[in-house]
C-alpha positions in Angstrom: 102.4 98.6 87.0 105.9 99.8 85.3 107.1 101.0 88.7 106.2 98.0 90.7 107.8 96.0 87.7 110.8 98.0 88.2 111.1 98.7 91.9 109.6 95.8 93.4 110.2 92.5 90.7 106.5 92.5 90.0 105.6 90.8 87.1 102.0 89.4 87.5 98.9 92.0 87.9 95.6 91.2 88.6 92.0 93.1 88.5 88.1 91.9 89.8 85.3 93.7 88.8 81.8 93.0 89.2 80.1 91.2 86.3 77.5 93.8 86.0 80.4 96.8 86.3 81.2 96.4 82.5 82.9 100.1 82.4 85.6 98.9 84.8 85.8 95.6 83.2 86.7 98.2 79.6 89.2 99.8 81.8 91.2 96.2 82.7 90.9 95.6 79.1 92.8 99.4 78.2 95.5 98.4 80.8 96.2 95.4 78.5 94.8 92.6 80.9 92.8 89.9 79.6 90.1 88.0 81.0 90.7 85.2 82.8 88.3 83.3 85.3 85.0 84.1 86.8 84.9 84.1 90.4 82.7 86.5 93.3 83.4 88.5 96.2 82.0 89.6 99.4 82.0 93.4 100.6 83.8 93.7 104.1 80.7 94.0 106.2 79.2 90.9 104.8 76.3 93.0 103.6 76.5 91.7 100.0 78.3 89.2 97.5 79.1 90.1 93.7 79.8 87.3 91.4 82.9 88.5 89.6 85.3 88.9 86.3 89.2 88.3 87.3 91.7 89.9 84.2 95.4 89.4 84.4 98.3 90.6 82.8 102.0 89.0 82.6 104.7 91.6 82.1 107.6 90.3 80.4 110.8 89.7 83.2 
């Protein structure tokens, strides 16, 4: 995230886990993102849809 702060301007990160995936949501908690909306998402075939956990994090311009 540092190098796309520094390279590209990015300032704004987000992450989507899987409700049930609570180890990843841990690992968007280490990175210092917070929770921020539920939401869901489909995999590319269509075969399945996930309802979801969306974190963000705001790095400071």
């Amino acid at each position: 995230m540092e190098h796309a702060a520094s390279v590209y301007g990015a300032h704004t990160f987000e992450g989507e886990c899987a409700k049930e995936n609570v180890g990843s949501g841990k690992v968007l908690q280490k990175l210092g993102m917070k929770y921020d909306h539920s939401s869901s998402y489909t995999k590319h075939d269509g075969s399945a849809t996930y309802e979801s956990d969306v974190y963000v994090l705001e790095l400071e311009k």
